[in-house]
C-alpha positions in Angstrom: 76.8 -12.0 66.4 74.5 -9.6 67.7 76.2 -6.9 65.8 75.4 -9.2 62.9 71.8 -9.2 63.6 71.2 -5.4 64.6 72.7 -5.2 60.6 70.4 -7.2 59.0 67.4 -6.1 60.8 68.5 -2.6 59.8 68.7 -3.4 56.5 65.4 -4.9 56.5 64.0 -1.9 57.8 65.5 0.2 55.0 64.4 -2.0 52.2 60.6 -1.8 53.2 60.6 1.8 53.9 62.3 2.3 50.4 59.6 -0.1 48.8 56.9 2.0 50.3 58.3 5.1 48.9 58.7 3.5 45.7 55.4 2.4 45.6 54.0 6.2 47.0 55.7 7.7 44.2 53.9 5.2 41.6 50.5 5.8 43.1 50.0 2.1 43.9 49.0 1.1 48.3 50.8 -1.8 49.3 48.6 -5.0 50.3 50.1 -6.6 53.6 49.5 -10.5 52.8 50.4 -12.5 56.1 52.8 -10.0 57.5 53.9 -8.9 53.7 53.6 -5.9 51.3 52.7 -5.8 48.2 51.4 -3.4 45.6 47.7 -3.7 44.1 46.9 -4.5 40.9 44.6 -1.6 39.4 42.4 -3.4 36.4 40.4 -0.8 33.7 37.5 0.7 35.0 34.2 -1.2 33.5 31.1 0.5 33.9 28.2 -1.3 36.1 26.3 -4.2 34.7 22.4 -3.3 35.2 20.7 -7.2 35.6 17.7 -5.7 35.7 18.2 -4.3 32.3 19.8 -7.4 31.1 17.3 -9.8 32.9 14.4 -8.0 31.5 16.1 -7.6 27.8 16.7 -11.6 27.5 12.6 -11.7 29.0 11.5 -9.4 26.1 13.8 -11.3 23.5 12.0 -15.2 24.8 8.9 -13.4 24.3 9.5 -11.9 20.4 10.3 -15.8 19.5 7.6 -17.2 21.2 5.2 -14.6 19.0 7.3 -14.9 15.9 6.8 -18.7 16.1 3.3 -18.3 16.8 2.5 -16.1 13.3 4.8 -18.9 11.8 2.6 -21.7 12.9 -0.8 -19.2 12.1 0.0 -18.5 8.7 1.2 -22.2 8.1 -2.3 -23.4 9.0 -4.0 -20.2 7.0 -2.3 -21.2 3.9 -2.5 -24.8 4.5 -6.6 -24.2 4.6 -6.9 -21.9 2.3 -5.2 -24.7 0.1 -8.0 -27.4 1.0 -10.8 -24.6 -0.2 -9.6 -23.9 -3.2 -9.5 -28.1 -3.5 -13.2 -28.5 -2.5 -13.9 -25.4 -4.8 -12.1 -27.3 -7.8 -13.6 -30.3 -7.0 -17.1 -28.3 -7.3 -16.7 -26.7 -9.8 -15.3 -29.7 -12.0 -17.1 -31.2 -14.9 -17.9 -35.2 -15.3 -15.0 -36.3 -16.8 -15.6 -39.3 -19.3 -12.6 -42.1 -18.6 -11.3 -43.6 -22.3 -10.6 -46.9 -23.0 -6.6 -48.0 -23.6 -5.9 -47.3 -27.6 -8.6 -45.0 -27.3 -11.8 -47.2 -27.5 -14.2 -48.1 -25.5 -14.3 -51.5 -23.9 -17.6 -52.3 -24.2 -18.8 -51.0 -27.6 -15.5 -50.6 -29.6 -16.6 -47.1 -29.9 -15.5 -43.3 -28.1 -18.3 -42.5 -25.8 -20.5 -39.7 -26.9 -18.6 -36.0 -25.4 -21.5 -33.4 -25.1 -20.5 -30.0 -25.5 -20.9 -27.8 -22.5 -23.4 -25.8 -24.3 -25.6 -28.7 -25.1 -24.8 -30.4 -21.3 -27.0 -26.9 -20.8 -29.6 -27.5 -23.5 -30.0 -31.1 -22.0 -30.8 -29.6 -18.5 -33.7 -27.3 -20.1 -31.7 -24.1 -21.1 -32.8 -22.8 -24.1 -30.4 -22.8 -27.2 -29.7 -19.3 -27.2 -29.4 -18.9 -23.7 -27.3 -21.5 -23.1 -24.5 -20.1 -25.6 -24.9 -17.2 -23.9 -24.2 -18.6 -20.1 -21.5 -20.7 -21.3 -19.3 -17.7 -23.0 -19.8 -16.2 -19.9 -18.7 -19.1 -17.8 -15.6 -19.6 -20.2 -14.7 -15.9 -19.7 -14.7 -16.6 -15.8 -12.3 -19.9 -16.7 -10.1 -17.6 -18.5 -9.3 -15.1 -16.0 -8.7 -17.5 -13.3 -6.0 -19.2 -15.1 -4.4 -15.7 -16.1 -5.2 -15.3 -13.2 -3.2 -18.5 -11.4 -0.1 -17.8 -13.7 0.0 -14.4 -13.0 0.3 -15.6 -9.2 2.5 -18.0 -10.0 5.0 -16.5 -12.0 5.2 -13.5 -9.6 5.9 -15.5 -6.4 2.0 -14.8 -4.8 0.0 -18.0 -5.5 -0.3 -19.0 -1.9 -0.7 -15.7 -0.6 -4.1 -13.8 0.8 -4.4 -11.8 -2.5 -4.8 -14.6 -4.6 -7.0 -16.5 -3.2 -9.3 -12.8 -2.7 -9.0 -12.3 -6.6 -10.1 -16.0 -7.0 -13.4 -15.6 -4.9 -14.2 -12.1 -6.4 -14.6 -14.4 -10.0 -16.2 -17.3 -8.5 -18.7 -14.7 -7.1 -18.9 -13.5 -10.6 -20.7 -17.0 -11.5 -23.3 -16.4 -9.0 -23.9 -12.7 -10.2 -25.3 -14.6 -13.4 -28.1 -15.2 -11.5 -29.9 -12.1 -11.9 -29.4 -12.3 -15.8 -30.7 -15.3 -16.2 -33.1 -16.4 -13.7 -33.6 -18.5 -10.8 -35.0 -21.2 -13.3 -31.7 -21.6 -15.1 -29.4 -20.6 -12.8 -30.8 -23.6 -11.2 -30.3 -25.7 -14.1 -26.5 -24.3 -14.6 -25.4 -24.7 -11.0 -26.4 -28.4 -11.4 -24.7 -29.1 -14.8 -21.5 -27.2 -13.7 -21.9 -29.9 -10.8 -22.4 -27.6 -8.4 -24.3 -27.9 -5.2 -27.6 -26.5 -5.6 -29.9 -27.5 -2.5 -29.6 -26.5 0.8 -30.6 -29.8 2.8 -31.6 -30.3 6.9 -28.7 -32.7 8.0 -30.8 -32.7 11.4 -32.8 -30.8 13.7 -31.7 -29.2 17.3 -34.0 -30.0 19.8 -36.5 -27.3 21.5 -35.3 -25.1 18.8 -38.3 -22.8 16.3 -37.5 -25.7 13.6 -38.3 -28.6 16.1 -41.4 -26.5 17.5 -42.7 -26.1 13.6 -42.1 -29.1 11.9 -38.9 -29.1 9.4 -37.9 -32.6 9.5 -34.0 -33.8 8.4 -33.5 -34.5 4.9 -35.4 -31.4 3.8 -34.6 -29.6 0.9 -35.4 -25.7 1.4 -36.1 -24.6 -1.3 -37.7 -21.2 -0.4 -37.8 -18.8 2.1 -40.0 -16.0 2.4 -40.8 -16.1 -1.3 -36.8 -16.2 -1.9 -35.4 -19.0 -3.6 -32.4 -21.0 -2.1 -29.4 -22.2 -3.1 -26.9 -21.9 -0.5 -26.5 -22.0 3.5 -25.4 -18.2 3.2 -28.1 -17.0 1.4 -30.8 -18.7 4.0 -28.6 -17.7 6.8 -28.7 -13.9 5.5 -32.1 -14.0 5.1 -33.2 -15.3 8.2 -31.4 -11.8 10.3 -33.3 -9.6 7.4 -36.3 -8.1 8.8 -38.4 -8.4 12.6 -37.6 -11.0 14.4 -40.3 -13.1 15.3 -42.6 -12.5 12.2 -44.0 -15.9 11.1 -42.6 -16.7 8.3 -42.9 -19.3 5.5 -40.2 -21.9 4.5 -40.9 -23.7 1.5 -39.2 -27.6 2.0 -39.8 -30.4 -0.7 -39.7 -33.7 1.9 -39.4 -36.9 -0.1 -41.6 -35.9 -3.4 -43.8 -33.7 -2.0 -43.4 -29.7 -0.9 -44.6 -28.7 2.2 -45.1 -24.7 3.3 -44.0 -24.5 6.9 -44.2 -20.9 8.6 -41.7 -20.2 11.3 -40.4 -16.7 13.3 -38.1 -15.5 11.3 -34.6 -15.8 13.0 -32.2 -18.8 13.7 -34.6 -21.4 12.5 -32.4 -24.0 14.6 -30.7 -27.0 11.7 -27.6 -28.1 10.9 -27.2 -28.3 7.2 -25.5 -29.4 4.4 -25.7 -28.7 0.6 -26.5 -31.5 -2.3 -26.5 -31.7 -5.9 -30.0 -32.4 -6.7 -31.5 -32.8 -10.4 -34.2 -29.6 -10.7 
């Protein structure tokens, strides 16, 4: 029996000191697990992951969307306002339009109503003949290249871009370069019949300010300022920052029927206003 033993713990003895050479020869260290050998699995070789680098990557990424989303939502609202100006500036620059009866007659009368030309809707607002015929080829040369001017837009994929509605302005300003051809008189007179705001008009008065101090009153019309007519907020509010500040100066306002020459230091004069369509 013991003979027996001393056998198999010799035998024992030579297996594991063969499995260790074995395992020497193959490059691999044995792993003792409770009391036990056995070789250790060798994976590839992978480089070290930086989490810094990858924390700070995923960081920079968040951000880039956050921005991008951002522009999204800023040229979104751009386009969507630039969209309601050119709506109010349609709406401006429209002419009356004269609604028809069904089978083309007019319920009261029987009759079409009377359709002035736009050359005599001029005439009628104290133009003279010739002049009027020449404002209104003018005025349909403007038309002209604005729709050109749309389909070119259109048909190229740019209508609701920046450079449209740029070009657009640059021929509406072309309107109010008539002004020095014709007059103040009759650009007066056109501005109204295109049905265009011509009057620049107090909405109200902020208090202490040089206009409460000096008398403009809401609801008047400037009409001049410094000897310069008016017809727009940005042409009073250019004038006002032209020359010293301080220097009284006089507004022209008609109140009710009347006009009234108040002089106040030239600079912010102090109103909130708001344009009008007023008969000259």
């Amino acid at each position: 029996m013991s003979r027996s033993l001393v056998f198999i713990a010799g035998l024992l003895v030579a297996g594991s000191l063969a499995g260790y050479f074995l395992m020497s020869a193959t490059g691999e260290e044995p792993i003792i697990v409770h009391g036990q050998s056995r070789p250790q699995q060798h994976s590839a070789s992978l480089p070290p992951v930086q989490h810094n680098d990858a924390t700070a990557l995923t960081t920079l990424q968040r951000q880039l969307e956050r921005e991008k989303q951002v522009r999204e939502d800023l040229q979104s609202r751009l386009e969507s306002l630039q969209m309601r100006v050119e709506q109010l500036e349609q709406a401006g620059d429209g002419q009356n339009v004269i609604a028809t009866a069904p089978a083309g007659q007019n319920r009261q009368s029987g009759t079409l109503p009377a359709v002035r030309s736009s050359v005599q809707a001029l005439i009628d607002a104290g133009i003279g003949a010739d002049q009027a015929a020449w404002i209104q080829e003018r005025l349909d040369d403007i038309e002209l290249q604005q729709l050109y001017l749309r389909d070119r837009a259109t048909r190229e994929g740019w209508l609701k871009e920046p450079r449209y509605h740029k070009e657009r302005r640059e021929l509406q300003n072309a309107v109010a370069e008539l002004r020095d051809e014709v007059g103040d008189d009759a650009y007066d007179r056109m501005l109204y019949t295109l049905g265009r705001a011509n009057r620049v008009v107090v909405r109200d008065v902020i208090q202490h300010s040089p206009a409460a101090q000096y008398g403009l009153q809401g609801g008047d019309q400037i009409i001049e300022y410094d000897g310069q007519r008016i017809f727009t907020s940005q042409e009073l509010s250019s004038l006002v920052t032209q020359g010293s500040p301080g220097v009284m100066t006089l507004v022209r306002v008609r109140r009710e029927n009347d006009i009234h020459d108040v002089y106040l230091p030239r600079g912010p004069l102090g109103i909130r206003m708001t344009a009008a369509r007023v008969m000259p």
